[in-house]
N, CA, C and O of each residue as an XYZ file, in Angstrom:
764
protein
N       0.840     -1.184      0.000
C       0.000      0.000      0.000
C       0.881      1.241      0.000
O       1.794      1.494      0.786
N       0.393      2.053     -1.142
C       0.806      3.722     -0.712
C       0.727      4.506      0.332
O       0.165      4.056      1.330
N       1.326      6.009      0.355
C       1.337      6.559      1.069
C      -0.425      6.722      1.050
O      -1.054      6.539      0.007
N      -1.095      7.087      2.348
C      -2.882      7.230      2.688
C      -3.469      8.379      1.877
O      -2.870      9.324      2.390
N      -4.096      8.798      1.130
C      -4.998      9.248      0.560
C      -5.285     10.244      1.406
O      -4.996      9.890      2.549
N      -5.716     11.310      1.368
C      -6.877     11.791      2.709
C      -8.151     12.395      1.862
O      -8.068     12.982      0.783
N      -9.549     12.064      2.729
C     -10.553     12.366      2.078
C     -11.248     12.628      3.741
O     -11.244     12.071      4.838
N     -11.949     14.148      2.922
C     -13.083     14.253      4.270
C     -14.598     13.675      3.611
O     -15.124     13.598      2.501
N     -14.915     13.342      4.973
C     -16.677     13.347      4.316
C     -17.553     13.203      5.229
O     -17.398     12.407      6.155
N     -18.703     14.032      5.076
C     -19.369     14.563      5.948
C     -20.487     13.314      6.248
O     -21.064     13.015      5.203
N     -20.905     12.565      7.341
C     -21.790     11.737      7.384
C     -22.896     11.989      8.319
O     -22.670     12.819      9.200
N     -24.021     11.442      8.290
C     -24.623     11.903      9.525
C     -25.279     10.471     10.249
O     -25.326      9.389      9.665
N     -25.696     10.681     11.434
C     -26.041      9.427     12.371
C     -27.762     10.180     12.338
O     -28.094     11.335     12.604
N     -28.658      8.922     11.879
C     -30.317      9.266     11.730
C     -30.597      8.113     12.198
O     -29.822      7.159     12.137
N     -31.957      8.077     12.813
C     -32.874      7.451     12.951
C     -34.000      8.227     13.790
O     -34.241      9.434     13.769
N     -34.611      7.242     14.518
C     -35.917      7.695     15.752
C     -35.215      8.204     16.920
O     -33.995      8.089     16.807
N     -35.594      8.711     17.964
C     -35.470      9.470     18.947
C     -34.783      8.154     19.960
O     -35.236      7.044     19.680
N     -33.953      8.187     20.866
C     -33.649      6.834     21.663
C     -32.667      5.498     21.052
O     -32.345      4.624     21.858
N     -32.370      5.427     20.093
C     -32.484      4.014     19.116
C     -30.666      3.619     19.407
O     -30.100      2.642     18.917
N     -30.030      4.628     20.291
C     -28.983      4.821     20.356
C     -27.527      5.376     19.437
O     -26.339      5.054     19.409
N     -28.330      6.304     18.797
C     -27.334      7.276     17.917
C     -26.203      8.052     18.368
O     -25.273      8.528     17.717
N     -26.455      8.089     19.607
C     -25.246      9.006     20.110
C     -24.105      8.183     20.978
O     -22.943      8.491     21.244
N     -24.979      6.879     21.356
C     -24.389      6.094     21.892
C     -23.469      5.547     20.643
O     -22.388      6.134     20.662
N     -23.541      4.846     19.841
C     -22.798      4.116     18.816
C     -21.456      5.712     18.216
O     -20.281      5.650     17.856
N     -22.136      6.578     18.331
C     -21.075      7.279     17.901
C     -19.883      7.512     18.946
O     -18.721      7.708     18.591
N     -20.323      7.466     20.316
C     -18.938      7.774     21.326
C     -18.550      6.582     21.446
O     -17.480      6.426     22.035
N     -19.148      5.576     21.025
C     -18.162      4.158     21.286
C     -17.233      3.969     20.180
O     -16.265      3.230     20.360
N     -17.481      4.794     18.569
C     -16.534      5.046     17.881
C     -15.446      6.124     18.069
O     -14.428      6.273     17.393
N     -15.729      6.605     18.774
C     -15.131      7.878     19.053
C     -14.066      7.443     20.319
O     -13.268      8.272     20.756
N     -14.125      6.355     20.741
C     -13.947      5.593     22.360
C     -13.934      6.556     23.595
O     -13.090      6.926     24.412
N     -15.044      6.750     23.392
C     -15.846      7.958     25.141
C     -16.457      6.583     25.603
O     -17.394      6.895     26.338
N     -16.411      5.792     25.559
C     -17.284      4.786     26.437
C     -19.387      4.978     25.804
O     -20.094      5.271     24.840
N     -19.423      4.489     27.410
C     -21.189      4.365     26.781
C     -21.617      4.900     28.216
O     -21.247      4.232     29.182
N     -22.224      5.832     28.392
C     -23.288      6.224     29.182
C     -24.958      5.529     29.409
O     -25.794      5.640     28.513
N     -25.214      4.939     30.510
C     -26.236      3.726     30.199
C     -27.720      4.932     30.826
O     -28.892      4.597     30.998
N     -27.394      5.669     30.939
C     -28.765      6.907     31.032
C     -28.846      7.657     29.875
O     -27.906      7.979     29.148
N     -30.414      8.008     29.694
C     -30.736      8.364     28.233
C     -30.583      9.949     27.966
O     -31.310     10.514     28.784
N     -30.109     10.627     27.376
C     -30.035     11.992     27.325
C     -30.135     12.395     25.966
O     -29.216     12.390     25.147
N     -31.339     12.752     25.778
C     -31.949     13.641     24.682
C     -30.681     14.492     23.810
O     -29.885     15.164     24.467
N     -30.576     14.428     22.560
C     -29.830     15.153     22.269
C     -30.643     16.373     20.728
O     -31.306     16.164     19.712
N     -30.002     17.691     21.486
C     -31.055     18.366     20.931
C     -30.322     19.096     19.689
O     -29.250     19.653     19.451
N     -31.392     18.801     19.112
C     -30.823     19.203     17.305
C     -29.779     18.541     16.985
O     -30.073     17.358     16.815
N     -28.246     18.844     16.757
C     -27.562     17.521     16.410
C     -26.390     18.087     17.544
O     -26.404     19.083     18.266
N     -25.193     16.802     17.336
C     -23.716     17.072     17.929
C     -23.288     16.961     16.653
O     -23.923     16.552     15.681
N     -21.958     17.427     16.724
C     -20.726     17.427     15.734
C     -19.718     16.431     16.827
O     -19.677     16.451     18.057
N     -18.783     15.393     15.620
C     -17.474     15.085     16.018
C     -16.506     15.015     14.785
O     -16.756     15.156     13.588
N     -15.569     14.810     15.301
C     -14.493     14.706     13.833
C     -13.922     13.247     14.378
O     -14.091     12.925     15.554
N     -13.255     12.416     13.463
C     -12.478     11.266     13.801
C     -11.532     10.658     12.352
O     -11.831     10.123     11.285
N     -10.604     10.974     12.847
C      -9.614     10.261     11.471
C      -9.214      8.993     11.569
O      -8.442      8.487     12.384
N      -9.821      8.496     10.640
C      -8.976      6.826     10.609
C      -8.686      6.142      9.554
O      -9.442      6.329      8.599
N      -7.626      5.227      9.377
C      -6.995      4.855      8.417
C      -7.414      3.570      7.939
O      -6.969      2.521      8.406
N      -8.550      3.649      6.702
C      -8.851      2.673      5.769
C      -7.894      1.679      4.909
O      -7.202      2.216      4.045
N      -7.811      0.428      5.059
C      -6.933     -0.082      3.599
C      -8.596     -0.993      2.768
O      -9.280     -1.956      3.116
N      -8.635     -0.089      1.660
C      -9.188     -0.439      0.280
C      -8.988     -1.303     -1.210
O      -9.641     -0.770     -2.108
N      -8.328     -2.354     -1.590
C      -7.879     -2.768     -2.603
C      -6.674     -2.697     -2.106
O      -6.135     -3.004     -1.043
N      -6.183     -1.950     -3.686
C      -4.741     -1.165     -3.689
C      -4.330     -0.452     -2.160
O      -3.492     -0.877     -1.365
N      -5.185      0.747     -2.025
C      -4.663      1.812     -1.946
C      -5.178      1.997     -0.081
O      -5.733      1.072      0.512
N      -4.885      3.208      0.518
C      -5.148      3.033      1.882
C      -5.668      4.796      1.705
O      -5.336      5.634      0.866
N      -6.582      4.878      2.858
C      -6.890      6.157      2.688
C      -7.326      6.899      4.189
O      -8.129      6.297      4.902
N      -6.951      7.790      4.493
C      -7.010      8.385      5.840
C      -8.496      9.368      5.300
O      -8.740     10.149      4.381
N      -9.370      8.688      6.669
C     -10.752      9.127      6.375
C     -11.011     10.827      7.320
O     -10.603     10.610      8.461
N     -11.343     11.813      7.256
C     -11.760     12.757      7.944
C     -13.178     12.723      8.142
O     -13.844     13.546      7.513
N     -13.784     11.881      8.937
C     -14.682     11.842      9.344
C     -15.481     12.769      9.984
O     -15.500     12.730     11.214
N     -16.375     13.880      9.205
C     -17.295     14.613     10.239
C     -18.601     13.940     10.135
O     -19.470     13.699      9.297
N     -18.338     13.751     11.360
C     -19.695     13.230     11.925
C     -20.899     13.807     12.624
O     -20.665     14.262     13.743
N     -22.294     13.889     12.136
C     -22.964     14.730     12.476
C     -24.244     13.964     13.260
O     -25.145     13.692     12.467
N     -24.486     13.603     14.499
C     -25.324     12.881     15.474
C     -26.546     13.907     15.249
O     -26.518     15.033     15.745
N     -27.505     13.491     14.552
C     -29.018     13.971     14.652
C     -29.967     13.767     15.570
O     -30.149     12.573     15.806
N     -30.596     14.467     16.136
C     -31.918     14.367     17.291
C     -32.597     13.458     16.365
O     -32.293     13.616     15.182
N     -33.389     12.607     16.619
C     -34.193     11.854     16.227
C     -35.772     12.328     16.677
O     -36.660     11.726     16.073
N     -36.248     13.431     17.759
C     -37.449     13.846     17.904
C     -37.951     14.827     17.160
O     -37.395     15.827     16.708
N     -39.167     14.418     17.062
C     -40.144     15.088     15.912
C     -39.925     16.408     16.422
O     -39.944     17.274     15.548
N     -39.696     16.855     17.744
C     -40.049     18.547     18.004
C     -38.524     19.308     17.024
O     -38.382     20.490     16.710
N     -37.584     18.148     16.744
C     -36.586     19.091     16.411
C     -36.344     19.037     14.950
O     -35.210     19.338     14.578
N     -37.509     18.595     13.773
C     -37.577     18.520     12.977
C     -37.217     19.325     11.750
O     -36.774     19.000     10.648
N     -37.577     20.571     12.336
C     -37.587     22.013     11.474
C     -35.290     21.985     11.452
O     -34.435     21.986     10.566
N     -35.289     21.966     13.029
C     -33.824     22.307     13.205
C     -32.848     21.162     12.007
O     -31.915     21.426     11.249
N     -33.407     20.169     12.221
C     -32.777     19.073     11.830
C     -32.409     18.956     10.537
O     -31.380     18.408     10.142
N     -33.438     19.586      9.719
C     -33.016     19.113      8.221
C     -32.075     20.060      7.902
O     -31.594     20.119      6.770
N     -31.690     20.982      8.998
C     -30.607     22.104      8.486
C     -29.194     21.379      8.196
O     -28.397     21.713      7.318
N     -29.045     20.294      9.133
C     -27.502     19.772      9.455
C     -27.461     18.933      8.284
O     -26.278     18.879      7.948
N     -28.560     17.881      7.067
C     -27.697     17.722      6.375
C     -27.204     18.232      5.281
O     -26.935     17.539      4.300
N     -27.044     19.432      5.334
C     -25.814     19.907      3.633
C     -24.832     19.521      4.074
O     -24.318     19.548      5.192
N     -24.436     18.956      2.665
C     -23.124     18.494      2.605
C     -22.831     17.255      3.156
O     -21.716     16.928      3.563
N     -24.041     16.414      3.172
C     -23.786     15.060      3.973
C     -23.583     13.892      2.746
O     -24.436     13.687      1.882
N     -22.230     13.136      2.844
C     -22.947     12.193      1.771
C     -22.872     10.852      2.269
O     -22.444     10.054      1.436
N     -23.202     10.314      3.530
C     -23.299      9.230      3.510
C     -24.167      9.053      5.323
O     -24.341      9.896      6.203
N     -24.376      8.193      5.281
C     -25.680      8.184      6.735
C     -25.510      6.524      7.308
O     -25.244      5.557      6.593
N     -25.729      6.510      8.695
C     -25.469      5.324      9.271
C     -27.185      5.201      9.712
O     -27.315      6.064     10.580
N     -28.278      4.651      9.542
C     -29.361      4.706      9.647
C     -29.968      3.617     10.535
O     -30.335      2.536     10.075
N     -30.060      3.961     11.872
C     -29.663      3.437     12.871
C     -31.634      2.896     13.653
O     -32.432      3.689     14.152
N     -31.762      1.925     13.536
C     -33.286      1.121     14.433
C     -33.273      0.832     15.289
O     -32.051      0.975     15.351
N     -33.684      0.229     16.905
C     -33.841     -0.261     17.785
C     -34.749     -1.610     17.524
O     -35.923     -1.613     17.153
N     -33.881     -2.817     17.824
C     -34.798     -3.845     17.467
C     -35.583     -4.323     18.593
O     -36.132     -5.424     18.643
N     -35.599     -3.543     19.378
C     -36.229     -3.644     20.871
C     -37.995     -2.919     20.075
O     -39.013     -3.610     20.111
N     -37.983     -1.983     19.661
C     -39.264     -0.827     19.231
C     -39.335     -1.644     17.488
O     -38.290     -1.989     16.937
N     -40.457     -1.808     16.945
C     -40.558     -1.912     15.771
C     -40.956     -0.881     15.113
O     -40.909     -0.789     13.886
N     -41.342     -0.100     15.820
C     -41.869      1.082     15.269
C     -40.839      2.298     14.226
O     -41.049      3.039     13.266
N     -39.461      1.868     15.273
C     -38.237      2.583     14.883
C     -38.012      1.597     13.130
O     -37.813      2.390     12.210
N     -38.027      0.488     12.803
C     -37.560      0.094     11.622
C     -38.619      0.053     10.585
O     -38.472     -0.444      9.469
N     -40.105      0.826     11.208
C     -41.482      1.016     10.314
C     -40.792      2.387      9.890
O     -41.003      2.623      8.700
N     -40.008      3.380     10.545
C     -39.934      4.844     10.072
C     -38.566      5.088      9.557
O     -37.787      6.033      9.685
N     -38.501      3.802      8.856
C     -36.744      3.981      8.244
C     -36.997      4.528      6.721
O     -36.051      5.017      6.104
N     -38.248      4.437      6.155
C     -38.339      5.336      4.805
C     -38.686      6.744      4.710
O     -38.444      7.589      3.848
N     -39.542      6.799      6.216
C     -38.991      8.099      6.547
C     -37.329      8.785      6.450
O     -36.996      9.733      5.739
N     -36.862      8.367      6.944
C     -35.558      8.786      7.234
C     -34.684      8.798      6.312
O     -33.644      9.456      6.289
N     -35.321      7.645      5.077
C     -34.202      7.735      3.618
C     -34.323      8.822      3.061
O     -33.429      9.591      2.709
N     -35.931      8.971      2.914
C     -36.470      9.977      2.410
C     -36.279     11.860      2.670
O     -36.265     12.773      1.845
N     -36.170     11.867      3.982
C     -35.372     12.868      4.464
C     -34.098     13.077      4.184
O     -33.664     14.177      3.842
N     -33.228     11.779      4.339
C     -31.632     12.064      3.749
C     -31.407     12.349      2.633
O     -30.613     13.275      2.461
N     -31.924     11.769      1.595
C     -31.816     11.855      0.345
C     -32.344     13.856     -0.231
O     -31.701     14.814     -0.659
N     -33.627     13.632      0.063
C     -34.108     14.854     -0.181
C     -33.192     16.122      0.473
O     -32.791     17.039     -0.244
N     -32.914     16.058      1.914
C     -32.021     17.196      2.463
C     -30.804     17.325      2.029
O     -30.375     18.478      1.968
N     -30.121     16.470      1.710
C     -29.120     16.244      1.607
C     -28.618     16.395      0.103
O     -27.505     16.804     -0.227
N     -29.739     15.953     -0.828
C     -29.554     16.610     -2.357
C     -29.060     15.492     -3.410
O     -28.464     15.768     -4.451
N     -29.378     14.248     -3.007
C     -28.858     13.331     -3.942
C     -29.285     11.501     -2.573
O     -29.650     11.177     -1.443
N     -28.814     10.941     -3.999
C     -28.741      9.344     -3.243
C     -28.069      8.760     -2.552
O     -27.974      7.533     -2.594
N     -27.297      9.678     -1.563
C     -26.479      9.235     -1.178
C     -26.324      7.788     -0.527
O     -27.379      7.242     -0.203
N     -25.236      7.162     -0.318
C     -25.395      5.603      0.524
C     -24.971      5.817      1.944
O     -24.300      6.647      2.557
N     -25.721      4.593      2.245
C     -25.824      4.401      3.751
C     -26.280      2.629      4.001
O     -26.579      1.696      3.254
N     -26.116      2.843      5.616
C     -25.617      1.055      6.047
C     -27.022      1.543      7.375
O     -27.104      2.406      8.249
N     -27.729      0.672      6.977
C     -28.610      0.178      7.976
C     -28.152     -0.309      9.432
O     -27.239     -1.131      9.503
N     -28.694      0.123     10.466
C     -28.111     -0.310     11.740
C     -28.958     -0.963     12.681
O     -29.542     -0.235     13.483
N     -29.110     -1.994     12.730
C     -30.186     -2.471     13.869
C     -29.375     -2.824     15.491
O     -28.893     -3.912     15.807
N     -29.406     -1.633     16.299
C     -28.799     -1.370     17.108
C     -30.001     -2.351     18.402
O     -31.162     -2.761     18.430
N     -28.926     -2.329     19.190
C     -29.805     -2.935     20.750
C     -29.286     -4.332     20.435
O     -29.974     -4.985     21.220
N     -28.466     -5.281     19.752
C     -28.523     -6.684     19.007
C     -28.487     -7.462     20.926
O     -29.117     -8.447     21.310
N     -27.706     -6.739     21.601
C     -27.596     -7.294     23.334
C     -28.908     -7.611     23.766
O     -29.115     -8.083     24.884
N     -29.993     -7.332     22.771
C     -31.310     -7.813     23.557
C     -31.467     -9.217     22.511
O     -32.665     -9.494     22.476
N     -31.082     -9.680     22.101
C     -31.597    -11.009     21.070
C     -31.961    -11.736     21.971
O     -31.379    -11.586     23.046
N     -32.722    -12.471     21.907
C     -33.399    -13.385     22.443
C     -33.655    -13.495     23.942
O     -33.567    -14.479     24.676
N     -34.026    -12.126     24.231
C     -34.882    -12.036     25.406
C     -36.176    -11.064     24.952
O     -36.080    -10.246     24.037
N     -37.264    -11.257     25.644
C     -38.138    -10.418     25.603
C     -38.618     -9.588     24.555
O     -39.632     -9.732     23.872
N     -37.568     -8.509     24.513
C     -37.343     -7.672     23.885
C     -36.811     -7.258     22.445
O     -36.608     -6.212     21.828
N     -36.667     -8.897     22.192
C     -36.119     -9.212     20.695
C     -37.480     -8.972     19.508
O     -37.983     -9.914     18.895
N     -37.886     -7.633     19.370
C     -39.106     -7.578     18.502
C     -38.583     -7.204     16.400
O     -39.454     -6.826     15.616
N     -37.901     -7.308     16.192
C     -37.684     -7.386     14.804
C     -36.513     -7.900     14.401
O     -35.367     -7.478     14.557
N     -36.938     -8.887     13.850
C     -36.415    -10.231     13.523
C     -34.919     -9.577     12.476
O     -34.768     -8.508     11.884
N     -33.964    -10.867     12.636
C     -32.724    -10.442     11.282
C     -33.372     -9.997     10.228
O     -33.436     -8.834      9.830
N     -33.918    -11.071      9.720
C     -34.486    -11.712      8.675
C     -35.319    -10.122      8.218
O     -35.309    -10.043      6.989
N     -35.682     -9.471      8.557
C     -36.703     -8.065      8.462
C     -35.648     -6.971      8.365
O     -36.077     -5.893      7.953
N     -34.214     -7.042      8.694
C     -33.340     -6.228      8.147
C     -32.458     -5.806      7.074
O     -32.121     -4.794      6.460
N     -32.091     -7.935      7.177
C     -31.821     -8.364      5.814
C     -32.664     -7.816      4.279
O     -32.297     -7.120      3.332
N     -33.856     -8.477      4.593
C     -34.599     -8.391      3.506
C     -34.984     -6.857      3.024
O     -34.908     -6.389      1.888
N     -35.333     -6.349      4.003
C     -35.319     -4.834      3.827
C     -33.847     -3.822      2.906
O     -33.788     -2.814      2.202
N     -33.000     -4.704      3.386
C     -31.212     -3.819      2.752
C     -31.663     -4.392      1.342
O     -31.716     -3.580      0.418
N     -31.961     -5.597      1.114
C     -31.860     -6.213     -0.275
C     -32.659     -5.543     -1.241
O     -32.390     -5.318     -2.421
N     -33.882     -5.196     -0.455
C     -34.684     -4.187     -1.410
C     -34.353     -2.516     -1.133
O     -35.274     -1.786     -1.498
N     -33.741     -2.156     -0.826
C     -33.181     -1.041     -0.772
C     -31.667     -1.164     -1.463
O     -31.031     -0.142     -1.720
N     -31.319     -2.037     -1.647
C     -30.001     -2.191     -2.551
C     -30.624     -1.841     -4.310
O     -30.397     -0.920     -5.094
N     -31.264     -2.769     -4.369
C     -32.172     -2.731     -6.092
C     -33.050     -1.649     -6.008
O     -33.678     -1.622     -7.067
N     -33.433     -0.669     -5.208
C     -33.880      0.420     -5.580
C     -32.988      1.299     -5.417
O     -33.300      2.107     -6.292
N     -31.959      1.774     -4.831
C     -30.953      2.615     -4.393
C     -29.847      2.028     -5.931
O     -29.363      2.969     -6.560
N     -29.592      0.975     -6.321
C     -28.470      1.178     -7.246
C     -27.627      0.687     -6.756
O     -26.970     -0.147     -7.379
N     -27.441      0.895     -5.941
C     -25.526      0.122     -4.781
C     -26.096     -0.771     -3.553
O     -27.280     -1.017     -3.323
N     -25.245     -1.087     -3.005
C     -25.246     -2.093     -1.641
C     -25.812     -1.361     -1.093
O     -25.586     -0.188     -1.390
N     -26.848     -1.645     -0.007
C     -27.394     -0.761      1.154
C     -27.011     -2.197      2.225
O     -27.907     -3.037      2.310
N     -26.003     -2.391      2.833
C     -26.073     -3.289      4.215
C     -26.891     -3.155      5.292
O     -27.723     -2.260      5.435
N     -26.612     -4.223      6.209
C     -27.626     -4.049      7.192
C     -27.022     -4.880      8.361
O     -27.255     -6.088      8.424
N     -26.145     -4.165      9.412
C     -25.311     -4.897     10.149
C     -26.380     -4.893     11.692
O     -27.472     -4.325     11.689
N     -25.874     -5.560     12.823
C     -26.283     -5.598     13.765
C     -25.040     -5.136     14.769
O     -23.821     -5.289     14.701
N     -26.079     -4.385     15.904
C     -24.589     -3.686     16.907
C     -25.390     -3.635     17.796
O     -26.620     -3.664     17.842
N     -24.242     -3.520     18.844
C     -24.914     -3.128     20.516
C     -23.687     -2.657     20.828
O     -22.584     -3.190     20.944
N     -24.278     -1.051     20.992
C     -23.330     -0.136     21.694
C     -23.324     -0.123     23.269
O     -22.543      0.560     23.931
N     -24.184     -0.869     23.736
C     -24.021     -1.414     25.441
C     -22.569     -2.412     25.118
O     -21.501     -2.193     25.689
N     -22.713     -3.223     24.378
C     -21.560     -3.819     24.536
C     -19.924     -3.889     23.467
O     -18.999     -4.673     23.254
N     -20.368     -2.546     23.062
C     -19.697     -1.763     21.870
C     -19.300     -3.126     20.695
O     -18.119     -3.266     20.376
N     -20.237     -3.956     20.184
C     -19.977     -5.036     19.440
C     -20.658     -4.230     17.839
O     -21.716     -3.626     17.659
N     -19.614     -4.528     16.962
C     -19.673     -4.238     15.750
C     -19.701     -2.844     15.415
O     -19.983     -2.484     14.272
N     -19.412     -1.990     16.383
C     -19.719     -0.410     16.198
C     -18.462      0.003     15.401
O     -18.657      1.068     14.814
N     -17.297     -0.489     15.211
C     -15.904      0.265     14.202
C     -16.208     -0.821     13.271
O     -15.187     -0.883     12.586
N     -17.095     -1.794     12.810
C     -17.636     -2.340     11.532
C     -18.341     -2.042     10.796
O     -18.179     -2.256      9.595
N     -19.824     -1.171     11.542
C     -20.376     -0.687     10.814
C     -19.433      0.658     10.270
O     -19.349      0.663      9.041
N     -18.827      1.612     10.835
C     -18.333      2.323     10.046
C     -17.166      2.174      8.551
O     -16.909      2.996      7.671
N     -16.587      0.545      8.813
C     -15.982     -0.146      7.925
C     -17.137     -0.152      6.588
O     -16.934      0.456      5.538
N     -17.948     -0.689      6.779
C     -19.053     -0.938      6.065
C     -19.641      0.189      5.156
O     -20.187      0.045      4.062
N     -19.416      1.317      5.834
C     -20.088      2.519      5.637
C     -18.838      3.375      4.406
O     -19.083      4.119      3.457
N     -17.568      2.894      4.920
C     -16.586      3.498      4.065
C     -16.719      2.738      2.542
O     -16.839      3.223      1.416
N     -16.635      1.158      3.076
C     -16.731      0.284      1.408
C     -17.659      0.505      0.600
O     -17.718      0.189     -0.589
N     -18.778      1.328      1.551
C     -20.365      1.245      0.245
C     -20.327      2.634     -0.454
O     -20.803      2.954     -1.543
N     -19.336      3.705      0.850
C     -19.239      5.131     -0.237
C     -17.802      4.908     -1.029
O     -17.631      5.736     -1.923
N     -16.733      3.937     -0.863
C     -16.154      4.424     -2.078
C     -16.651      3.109     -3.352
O     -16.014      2.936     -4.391
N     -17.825      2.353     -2.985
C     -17.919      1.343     -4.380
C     -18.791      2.155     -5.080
O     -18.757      2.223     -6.309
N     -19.767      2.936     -4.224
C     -20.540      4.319     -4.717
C     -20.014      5.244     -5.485
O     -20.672      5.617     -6.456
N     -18.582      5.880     -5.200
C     -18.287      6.744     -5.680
C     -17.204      6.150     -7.235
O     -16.565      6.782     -8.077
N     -17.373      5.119     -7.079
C     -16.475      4.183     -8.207
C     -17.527      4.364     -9.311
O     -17.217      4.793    -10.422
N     -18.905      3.991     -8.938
C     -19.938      3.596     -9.781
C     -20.339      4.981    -10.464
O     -20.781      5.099    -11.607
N     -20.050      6.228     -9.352
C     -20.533      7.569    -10.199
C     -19.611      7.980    -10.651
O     -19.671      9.185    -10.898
N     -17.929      7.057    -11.100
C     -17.123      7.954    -11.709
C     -16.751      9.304    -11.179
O     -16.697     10.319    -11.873
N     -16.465      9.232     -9.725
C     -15.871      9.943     -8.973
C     -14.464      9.971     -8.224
O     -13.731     10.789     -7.667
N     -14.513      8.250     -8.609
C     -12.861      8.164     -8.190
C     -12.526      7.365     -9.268
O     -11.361      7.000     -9.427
């Protein structure tokens, strides 16, 4: 591998209100996990650089990362933060089904605010609850969902599972998130 590339790119963390968006981002960020819920109003900003190897080539990512409120009251505020976003970690609680009923909401918002198709990796966060109780939307309903959002979107749309209680798969999904924007940006003849 060559000397690293550097590329910024602006992403943002969406879903429903709770679903743990802010959580998955400080466990990438390694702040730990705070297990009390705290509203976060309108969005946070972080930055995080990290070093991708791609094929060939290796590329140092400038990650701005933009953590969105997920409540309806901050709706108006919200669609301000994405310009300039081109890629989204689109994050469910498989504990609530309700959160993976309002994920076309949320494409639909990204896409539209944001000004294009951009790609993004499905997140069915909470996975530490599987098979207790609280296990209300099945793999199988995430899976199938990315697959048809892959053939309508044009590119891969994945669909990983994480639990930021037990910070499992949280620096994968962002792996995930890098391979689908640069096979994206291959496909629009951008790189």
């Amino acid at each position: 591998m060559g000397d690293p590339q550097s590329v910024h790119i602006k992403m943002v963390i969406i879903g429903d209100g709770a679903v743990g968006k802010t959580s998955i981002a400080k466990r990438y960020l390694r702040e730990g996990y705070r297990k009390e819920y705290i509203r976060t109003i309108g969005a946070d900003f972080y930055m995080q650089k990290r070093i991708y190897g791609l094929e060939l080539d290796s590329f140092t990512i400038h990650w701005m990362i933009w953590d969105l409120s997920g409540q309806a009251t901050f709706n108006n505020v919200r669609k301000m933060f994405y310009k300039g976003a081109k890629a989204a970690l689109l994050v469910f609680d498989i504990s609530r089904p309700e959160t993976y009923y309002n994920l076309p909401n949320w494409i639909n918002e990204f896409w539209q605010k944001a000004g294009g198709s951009y790609p993004f990796v499905l997140v069915a966060n909470k996975s530490d609850l599987r098979g207790t109780e609280y296990d209300n939307v099945p793999r199988s309903s995430g899976k199938k969902y990315a697959k048809i959002l892959s053939e309508y979107a044009g590119f891969e749309v994945p669909c990983i599972e994480t639990s930021a209680l037990e910070n499992w798969n949280i620096d994968e999904s962002f792996r995930k998130l890098t391979n689908v924007i640069f096979e994206w940006a291959k496909r629009a003849s951008l790189i």
